[in-house]
DRENTORKOL-3810 file (N, C-alpha, C; in nm, 4 decimals):
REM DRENTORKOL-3810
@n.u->19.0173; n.v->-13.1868; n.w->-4.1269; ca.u->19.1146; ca.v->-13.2598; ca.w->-4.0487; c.u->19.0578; c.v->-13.3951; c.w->-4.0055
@n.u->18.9998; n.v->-13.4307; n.w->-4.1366; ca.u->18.9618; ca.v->-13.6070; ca.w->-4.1062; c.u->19.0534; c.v->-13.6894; c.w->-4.1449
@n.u->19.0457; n.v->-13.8026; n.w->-4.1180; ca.u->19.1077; ca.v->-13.9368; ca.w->-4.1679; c.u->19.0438; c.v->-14.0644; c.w->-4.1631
@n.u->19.0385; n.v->-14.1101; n.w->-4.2973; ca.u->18.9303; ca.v->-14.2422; ca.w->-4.4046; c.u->19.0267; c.v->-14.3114; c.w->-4.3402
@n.u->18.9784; n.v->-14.4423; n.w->-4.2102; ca.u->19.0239; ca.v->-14.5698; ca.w->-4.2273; c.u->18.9686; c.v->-14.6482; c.w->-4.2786
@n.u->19.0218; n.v->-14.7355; n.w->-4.3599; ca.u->18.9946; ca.v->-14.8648; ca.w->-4.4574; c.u->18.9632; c.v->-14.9624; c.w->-4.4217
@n.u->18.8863; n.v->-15.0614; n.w->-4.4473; ca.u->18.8552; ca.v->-15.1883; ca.w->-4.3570; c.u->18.8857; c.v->-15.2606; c.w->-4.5079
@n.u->18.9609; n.v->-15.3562; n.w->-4.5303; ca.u->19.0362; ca.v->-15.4055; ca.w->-4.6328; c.u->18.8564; c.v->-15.5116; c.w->-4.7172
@n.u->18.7540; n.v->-15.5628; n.w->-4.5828; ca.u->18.6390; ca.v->-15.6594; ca.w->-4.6125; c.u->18.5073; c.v->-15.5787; c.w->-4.6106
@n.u->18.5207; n.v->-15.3805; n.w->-4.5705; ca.u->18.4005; ca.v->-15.3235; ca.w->-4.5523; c.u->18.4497; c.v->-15.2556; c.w->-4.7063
@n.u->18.2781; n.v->-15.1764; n.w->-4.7195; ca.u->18.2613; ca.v->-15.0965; ca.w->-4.7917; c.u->18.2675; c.v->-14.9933; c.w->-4.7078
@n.u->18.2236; n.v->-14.9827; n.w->-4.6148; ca.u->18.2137; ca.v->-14.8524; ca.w->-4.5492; c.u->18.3791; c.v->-14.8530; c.w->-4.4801
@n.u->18.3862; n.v->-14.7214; n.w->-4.4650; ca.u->18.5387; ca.v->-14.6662; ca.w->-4.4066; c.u->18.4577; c.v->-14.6446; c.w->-4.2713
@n.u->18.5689; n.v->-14.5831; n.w->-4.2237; ca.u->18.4960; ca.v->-14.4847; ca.w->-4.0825; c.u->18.6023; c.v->-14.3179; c.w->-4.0751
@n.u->18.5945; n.v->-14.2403; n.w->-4.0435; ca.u->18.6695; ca.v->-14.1211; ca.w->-4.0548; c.u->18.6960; c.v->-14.1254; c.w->-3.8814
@n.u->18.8521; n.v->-14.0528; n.w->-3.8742; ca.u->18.8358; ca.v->-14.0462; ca.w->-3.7346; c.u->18.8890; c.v->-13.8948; c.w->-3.7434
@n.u->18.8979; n.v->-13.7878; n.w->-3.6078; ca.u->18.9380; ca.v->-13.6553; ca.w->-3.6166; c.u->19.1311; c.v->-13.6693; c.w->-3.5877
@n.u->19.1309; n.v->-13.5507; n.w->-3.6672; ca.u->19.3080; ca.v->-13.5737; ca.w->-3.7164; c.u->19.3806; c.v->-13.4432; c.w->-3.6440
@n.u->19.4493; n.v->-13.4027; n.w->-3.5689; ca.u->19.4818; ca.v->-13.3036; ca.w->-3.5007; c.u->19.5843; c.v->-13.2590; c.w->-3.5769
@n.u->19.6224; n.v->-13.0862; n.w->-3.6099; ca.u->19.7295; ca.v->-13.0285; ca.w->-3.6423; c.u->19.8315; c.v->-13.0910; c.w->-3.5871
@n.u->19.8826; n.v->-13.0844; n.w->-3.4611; ca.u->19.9923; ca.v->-13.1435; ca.w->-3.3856; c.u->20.0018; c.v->-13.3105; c.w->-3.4363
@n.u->19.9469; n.v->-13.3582; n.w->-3.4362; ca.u->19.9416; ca.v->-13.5002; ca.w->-3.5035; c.u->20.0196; c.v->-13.5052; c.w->-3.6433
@n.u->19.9648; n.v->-13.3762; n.w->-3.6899; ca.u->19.9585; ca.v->-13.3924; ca.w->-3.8205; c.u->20.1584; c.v->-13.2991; c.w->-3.8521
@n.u->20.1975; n.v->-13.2541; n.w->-3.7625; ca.u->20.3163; ca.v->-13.2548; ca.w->-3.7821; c.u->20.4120; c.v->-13.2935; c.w->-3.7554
@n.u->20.3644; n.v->-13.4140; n.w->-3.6291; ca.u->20.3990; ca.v->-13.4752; ca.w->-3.6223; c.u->20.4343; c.v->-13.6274; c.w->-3.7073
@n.u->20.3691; n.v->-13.6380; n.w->-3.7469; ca.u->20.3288; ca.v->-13.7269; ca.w->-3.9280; c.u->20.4403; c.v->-13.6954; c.w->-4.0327
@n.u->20.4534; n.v->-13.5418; n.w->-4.0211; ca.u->20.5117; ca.v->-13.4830; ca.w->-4.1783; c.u->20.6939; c.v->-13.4956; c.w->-4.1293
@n.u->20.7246; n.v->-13.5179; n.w->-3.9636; ca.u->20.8295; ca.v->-13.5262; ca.w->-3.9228; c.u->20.8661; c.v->-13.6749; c.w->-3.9373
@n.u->20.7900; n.v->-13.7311; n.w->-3.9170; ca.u->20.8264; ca.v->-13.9130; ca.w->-3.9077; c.u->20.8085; c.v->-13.9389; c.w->-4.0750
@n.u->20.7409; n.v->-13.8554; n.w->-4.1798; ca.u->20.7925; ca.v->-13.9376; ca.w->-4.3172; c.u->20.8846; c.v->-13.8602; c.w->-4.3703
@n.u->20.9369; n.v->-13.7577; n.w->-4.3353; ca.u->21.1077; ca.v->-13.6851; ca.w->-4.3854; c.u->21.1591; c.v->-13.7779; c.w->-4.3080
@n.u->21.1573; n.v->-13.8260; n.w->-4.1912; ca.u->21.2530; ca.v->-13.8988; ca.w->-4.0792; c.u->21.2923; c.v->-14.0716; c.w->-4.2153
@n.u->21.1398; n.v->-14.1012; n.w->-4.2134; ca.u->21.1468; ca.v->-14.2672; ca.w->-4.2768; c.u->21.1250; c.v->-14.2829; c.w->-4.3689
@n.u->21.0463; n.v->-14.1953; n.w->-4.4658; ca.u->21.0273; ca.v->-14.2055; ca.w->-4.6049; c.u->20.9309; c.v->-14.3364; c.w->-4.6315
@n.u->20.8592; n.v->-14.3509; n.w->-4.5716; ca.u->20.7471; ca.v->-14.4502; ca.w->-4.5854; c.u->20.6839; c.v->-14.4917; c.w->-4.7423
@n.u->20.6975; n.v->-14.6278; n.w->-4.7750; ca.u->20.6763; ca.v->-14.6482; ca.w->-4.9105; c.u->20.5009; c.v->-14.6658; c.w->-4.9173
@n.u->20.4226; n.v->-14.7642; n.w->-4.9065; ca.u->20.3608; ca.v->-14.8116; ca.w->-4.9386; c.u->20.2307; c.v->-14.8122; c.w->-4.8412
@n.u->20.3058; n.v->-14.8325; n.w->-4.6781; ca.u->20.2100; ca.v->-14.7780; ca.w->-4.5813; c.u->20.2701; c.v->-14.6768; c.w->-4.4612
@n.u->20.1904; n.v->-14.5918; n.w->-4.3897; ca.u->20.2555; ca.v->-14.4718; ca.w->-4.3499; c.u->20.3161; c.v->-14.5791; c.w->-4.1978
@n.u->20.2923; n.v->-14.6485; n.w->-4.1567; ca.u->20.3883; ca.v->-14.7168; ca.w->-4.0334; c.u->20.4023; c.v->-14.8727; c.w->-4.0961
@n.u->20.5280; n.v->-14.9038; n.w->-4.1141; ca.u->20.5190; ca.v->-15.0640; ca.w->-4.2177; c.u->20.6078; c.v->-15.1045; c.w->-4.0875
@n.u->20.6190; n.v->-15.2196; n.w->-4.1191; ca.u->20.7346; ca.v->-15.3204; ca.w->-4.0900; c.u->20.8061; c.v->-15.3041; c.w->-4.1266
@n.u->20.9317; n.v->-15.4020; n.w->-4.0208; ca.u->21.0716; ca.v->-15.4061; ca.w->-4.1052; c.u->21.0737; c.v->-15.4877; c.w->-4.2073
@n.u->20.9760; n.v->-15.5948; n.w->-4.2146; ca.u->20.9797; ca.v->-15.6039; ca.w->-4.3499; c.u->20.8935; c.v->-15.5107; c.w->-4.4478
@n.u->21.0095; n.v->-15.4844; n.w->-4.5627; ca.u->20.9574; ca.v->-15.4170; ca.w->-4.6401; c.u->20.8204; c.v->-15.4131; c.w->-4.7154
@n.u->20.7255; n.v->-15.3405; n.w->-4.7130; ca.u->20.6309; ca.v->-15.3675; ca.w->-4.8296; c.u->20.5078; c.v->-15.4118; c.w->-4.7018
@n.u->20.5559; n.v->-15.4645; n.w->-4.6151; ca.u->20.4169; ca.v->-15.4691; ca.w->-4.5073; c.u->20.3538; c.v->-15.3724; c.w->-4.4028
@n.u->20.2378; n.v->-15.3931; n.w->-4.3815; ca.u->20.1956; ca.v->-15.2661; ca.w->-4.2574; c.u->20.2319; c.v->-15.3609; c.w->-4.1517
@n.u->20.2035; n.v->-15.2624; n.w->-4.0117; ca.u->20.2606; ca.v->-15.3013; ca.w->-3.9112; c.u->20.1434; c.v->-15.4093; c.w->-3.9020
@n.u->20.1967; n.v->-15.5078; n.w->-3.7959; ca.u->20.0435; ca.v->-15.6205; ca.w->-3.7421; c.u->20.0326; c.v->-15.6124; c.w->-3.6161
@n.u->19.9028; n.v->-15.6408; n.w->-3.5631; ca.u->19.8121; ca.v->-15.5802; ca.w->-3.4732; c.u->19.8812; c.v->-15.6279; c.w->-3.3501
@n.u->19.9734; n.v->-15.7176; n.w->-3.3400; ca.u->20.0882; ca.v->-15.7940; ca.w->-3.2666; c.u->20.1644; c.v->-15.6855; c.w->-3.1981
@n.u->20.2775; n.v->-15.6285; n.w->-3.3260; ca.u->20.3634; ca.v->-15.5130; ca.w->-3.3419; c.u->20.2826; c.v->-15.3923; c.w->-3.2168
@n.u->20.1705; n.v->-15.3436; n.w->-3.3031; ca.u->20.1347; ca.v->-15.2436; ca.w->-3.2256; c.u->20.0748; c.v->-15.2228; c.w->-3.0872
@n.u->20.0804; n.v->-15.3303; n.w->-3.0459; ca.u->20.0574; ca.v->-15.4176; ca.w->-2.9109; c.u->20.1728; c.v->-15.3972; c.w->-2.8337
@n.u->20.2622; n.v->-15.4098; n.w->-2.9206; ca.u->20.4010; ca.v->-15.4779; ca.w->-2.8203; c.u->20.4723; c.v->-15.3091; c.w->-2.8167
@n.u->20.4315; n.v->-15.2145; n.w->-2.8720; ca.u->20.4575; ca.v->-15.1153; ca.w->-2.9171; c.u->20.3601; c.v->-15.0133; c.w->-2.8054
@n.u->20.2819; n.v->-15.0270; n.w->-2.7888; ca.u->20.1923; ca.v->-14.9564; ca.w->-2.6631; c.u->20.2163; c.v->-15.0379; c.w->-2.5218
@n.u->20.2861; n.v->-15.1003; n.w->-2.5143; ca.u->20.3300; ca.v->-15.1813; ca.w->-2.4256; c.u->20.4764; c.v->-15.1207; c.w->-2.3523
@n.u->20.5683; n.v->-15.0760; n.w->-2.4755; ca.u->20.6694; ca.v->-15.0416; ca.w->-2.4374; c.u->20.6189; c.v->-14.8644; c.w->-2.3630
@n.u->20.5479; n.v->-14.7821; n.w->-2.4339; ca.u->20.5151; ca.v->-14.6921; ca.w->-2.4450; c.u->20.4950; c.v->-14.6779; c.w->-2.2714
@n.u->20.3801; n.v->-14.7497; n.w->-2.2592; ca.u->20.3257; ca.v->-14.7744; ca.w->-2.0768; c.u->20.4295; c.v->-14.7748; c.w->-2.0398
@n.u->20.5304; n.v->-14.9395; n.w->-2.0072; ca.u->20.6680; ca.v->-14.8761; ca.w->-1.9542; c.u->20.7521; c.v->-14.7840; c.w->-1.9408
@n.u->20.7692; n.v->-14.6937; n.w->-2.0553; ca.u->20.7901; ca.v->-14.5627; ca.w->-2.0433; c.u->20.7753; c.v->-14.4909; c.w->-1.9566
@n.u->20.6254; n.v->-14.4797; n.w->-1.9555; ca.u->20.5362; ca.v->-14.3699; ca.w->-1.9059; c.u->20.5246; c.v->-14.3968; c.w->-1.7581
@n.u->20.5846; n.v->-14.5275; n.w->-1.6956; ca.u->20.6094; ca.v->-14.5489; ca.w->-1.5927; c.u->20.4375; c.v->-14.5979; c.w->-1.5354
@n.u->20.3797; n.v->-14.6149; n.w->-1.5556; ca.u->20.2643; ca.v->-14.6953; ca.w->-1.5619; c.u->20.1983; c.v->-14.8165; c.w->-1.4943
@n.u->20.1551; n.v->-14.8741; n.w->-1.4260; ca.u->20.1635; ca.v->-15.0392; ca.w->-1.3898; c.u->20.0295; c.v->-15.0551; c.w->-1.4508
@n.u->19.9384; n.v->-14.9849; n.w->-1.4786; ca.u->19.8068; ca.v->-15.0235; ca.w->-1.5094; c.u->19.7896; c.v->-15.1304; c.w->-1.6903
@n.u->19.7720; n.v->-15.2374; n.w->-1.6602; ca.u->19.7193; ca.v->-15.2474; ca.w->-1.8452; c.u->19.6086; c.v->-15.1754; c.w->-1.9159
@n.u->19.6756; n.v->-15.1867; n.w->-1.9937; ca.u->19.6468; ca.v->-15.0938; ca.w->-2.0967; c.u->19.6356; c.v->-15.1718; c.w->-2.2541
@n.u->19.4741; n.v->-15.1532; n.w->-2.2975; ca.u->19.4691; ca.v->-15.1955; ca.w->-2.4782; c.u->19.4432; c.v->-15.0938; c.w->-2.5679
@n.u->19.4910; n.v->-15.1688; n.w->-2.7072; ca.u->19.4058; ca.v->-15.0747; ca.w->-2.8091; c.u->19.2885; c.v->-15.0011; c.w->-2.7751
@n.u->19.1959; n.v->-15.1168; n.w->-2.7715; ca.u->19.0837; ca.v->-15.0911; ca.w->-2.7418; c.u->19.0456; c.v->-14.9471; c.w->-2.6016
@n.u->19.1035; n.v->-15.0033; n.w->-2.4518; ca.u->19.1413; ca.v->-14.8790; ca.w->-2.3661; c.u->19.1332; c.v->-14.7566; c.w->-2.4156
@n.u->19.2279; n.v->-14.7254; n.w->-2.5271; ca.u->19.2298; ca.v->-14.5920; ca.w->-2.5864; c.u->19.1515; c.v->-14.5342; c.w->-2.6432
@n.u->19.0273; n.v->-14.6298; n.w->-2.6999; ca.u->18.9489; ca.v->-14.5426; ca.w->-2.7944; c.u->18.8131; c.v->-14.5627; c.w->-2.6770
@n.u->18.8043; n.v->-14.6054; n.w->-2.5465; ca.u->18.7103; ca.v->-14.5739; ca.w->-2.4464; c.u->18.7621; c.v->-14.4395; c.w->-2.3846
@n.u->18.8908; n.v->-14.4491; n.w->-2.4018; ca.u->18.9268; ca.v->-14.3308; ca.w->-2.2761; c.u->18.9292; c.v->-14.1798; c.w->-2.3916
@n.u->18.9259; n.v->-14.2074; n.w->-2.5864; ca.u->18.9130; ca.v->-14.0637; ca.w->-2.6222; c.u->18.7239; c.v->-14.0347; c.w->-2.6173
@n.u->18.6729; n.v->-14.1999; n.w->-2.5696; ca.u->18.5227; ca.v->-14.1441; ca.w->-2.5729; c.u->18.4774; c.v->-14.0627; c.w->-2.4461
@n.u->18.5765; n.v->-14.1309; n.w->-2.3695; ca.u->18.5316; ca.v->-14.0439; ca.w->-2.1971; c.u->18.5698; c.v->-13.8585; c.w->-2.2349
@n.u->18.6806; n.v->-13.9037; n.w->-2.3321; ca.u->18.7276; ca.v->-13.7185; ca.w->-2.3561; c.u->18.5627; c.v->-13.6735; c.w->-2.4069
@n.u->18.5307; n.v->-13.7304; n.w->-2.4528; ca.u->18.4470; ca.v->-13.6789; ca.w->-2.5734; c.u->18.3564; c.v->-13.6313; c.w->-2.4989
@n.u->18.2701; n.v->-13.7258; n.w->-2.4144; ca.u->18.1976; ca.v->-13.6993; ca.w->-2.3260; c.u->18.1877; c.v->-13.6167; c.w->-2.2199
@n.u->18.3462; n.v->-13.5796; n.w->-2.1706; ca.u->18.3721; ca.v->-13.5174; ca.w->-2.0733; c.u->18.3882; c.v->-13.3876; c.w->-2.1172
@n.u->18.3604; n.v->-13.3360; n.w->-2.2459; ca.u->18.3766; ca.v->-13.2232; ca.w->-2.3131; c.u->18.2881; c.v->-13.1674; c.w->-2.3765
@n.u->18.1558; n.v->-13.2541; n.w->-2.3659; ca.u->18.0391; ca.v->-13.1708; ca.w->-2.3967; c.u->17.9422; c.v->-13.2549; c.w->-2.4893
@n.u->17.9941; n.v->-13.3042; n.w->-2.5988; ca.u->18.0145; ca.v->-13.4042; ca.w->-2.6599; c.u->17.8806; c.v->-13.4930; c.w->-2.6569
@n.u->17.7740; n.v->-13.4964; n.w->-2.7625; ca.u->17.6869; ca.v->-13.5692; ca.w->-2.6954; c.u->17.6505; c.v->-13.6360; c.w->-2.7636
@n.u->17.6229; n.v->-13.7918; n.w->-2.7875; ca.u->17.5753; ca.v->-13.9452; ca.w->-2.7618; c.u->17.6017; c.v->-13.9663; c.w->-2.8979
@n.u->17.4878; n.v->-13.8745; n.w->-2.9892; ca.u->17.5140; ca.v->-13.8975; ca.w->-3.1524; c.u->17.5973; c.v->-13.8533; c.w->-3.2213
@n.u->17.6929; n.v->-13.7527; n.w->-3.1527; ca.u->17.8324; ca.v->-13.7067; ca.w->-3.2245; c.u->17.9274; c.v->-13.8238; c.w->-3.1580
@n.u->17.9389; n.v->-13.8620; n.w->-3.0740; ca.u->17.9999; ca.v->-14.0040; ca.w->-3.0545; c.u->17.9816; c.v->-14.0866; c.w->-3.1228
@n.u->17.8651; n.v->-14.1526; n.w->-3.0983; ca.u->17.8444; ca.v->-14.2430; ca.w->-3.2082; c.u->17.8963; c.v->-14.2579; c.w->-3.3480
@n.u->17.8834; n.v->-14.1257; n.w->-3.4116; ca.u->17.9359; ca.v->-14.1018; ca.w->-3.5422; c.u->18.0755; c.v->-14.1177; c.w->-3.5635
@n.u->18.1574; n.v->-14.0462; n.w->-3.4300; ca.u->18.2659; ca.v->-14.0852; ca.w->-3.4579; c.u->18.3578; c.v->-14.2021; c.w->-3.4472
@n.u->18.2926; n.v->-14.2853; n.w->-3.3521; ca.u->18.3200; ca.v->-14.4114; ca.w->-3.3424; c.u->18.2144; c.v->-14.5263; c.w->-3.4520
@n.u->18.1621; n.v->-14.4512; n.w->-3.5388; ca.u->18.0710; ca.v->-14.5136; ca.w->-3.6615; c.u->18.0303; c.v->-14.6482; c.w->-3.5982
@n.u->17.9625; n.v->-14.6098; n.w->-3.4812; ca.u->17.8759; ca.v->-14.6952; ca.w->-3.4843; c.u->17.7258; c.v->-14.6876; c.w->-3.5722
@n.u->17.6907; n.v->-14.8238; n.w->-3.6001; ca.u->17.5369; ca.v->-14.8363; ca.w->-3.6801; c.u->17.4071; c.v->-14.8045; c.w->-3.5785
@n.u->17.4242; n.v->-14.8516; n.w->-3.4839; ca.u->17.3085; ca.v->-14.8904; ca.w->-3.3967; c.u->17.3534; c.v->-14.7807; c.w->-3.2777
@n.u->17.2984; n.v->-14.7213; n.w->-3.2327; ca.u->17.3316; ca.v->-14.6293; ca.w->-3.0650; c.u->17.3437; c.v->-14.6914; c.w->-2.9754
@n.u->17.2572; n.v->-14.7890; n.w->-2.9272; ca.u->17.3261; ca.v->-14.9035; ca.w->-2.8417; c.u->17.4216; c.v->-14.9665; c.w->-2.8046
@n.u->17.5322; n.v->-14.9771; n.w->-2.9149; ca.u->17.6440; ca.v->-14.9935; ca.w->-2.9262; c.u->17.7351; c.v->-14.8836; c.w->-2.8353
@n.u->17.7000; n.v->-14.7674; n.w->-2.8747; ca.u->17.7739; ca.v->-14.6548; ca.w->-2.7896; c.u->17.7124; c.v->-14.6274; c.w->-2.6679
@n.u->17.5597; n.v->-14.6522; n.w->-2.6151; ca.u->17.5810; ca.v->-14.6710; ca.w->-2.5013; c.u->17.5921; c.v->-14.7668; c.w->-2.4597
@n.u->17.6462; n.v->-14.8615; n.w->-2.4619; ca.u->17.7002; ca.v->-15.0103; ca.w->-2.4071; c.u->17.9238; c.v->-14.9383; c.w->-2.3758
@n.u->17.9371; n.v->-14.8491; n.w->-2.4377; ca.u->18.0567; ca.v->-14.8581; ca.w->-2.4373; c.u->18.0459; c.v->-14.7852; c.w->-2.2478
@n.u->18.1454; n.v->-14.7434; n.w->-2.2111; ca.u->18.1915; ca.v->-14.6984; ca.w->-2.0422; c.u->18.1884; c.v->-14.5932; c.w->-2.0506
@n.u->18.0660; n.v->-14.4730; n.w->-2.1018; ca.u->18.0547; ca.v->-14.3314; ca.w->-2.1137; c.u->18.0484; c.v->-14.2707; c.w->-1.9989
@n.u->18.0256; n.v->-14.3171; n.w->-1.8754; ca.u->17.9953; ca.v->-14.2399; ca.w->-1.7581; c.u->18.1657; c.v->-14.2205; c.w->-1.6952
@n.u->18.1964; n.v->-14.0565; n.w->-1.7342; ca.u->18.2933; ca.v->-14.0522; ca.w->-1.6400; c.u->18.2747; c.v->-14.0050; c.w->-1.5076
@n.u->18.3648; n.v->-14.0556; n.w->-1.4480; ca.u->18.3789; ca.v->-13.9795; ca.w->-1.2869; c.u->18.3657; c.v->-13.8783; c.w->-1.2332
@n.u->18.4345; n.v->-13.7527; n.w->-1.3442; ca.u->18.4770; ca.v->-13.6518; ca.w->-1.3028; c.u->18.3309; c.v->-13.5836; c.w->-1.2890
@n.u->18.2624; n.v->-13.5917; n.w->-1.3736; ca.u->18.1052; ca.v->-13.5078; ca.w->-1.3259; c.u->18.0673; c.v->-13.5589; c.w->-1.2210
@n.u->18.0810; n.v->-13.6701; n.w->-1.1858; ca.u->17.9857; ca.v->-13.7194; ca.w->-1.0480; c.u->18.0818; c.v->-13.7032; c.w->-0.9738
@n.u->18.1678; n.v->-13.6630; n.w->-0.9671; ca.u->18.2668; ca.v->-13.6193; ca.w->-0.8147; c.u->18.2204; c.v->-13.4987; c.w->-0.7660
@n.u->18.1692; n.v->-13.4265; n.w->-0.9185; ca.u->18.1368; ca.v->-13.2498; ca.w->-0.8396; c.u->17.9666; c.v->-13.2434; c.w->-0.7942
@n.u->17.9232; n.v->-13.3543; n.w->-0.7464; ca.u->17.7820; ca.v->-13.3811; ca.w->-0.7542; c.u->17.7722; c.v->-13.3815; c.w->-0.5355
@n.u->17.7698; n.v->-13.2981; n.w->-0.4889; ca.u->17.7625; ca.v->-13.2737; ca.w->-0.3346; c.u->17.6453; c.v->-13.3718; c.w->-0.3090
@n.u->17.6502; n.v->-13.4390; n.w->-0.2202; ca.u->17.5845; ca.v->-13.5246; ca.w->-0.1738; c.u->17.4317; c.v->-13.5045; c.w->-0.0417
@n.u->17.3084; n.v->-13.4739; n.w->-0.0807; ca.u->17.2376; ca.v->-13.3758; ca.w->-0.0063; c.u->17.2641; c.v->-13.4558; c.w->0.0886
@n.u->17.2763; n.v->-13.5772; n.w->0.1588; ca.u->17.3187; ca.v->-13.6216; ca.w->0.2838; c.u->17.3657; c.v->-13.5586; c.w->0.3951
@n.u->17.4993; n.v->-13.5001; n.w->0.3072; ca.u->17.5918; ca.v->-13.4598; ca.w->0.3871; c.u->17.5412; c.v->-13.3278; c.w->0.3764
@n.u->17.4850; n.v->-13.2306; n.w->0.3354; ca.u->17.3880; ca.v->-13.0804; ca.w->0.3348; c.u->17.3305; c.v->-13.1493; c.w->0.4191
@n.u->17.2443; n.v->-13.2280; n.w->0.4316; ca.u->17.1275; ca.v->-13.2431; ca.w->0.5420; c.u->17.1899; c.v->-13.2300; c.w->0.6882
@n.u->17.3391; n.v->-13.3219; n.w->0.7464; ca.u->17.3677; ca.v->-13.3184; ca.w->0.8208; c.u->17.4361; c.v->-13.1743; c.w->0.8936
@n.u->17.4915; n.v->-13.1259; n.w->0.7964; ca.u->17.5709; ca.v->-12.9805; ca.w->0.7868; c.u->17.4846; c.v->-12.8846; c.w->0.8435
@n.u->17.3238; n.v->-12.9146; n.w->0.7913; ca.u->17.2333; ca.v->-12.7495; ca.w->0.8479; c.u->17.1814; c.v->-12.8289; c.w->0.9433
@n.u->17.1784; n.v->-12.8901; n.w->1.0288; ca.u->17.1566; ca.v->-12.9688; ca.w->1.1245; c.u->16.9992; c.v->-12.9919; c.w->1.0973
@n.u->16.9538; n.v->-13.0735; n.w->0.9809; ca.u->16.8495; ca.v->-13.1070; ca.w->0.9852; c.u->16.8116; c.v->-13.2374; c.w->1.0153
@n.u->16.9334; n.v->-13.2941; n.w->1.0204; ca.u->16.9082; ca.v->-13.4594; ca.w->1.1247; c.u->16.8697; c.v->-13.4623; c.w->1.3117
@n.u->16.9088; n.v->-13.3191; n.w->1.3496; ca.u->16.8657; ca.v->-13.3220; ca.w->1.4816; c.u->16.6691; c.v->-13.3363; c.w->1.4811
@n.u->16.6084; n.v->-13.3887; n.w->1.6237; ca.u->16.5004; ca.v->-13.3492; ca.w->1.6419; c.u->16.4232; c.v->-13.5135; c.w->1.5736
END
């Protein structure tokens, strides 16, 4: 359940993970459109969508979703790395999947989520609690 994206100027692809639900969702939208040439084109015929389109297209989506926060492409593939991370997920299986070359790269990205350091009790507040600040 991979999927080869193409870089039209690389040799190298990158694979990203492809979900069942995705994936029937996919098989519903090309009975729906019958997609010729690329699986999301333009209205003009014969073209893929441009990076414009799918902008203005995650844009509407937010509105939808009732949202005020902006939101990018980019956003999305930090917030499936926070999934990643937040799921066990560790540094060089990231990396891979975001094909990075160098590891640096992936830790430069915003891996530290919140949610672990929220459940992190603060001995401060233990210290004050067993009353070891008196005296």
């Amino acid at each position: 359940m991979l999927i080869q994206i193409k870089k039209p100027n690389s040799i190298k692809g990158r694979y990203v993970l492809f979900s069942e639900t995705v994936l029937e969702i996919l098989r519903e939208y090309c009975r729906k459109y019958k997609p010729n040439k690329w699986l999301f084109e333009d209205v003009i015929e014969g073209r893929r969508l441009s990076v414009r389109t799918v902008q203005s297209i995650l844009k509407q989506a937010r509105e939808k979703a009732g949202t005020e926060k902006e939101i990018s492409l980019h956003c999305l593939r930090h917030s499936f790395t926070t999934h990643l991370l937040e799921a066990g997920k560790g540094l060089r299986y990231i990396q891979e999947i975001l094909s990075h070359t160098n590891s640096k790269a992936t830790e430069i990205c915003n891996l530290i989520s919140q949610k672990p350091m929220g459940k992190i009790k603060s001995s401060f507040r233990h210290f004050l609690l067993e009353g070891g600040g008196k005296g």
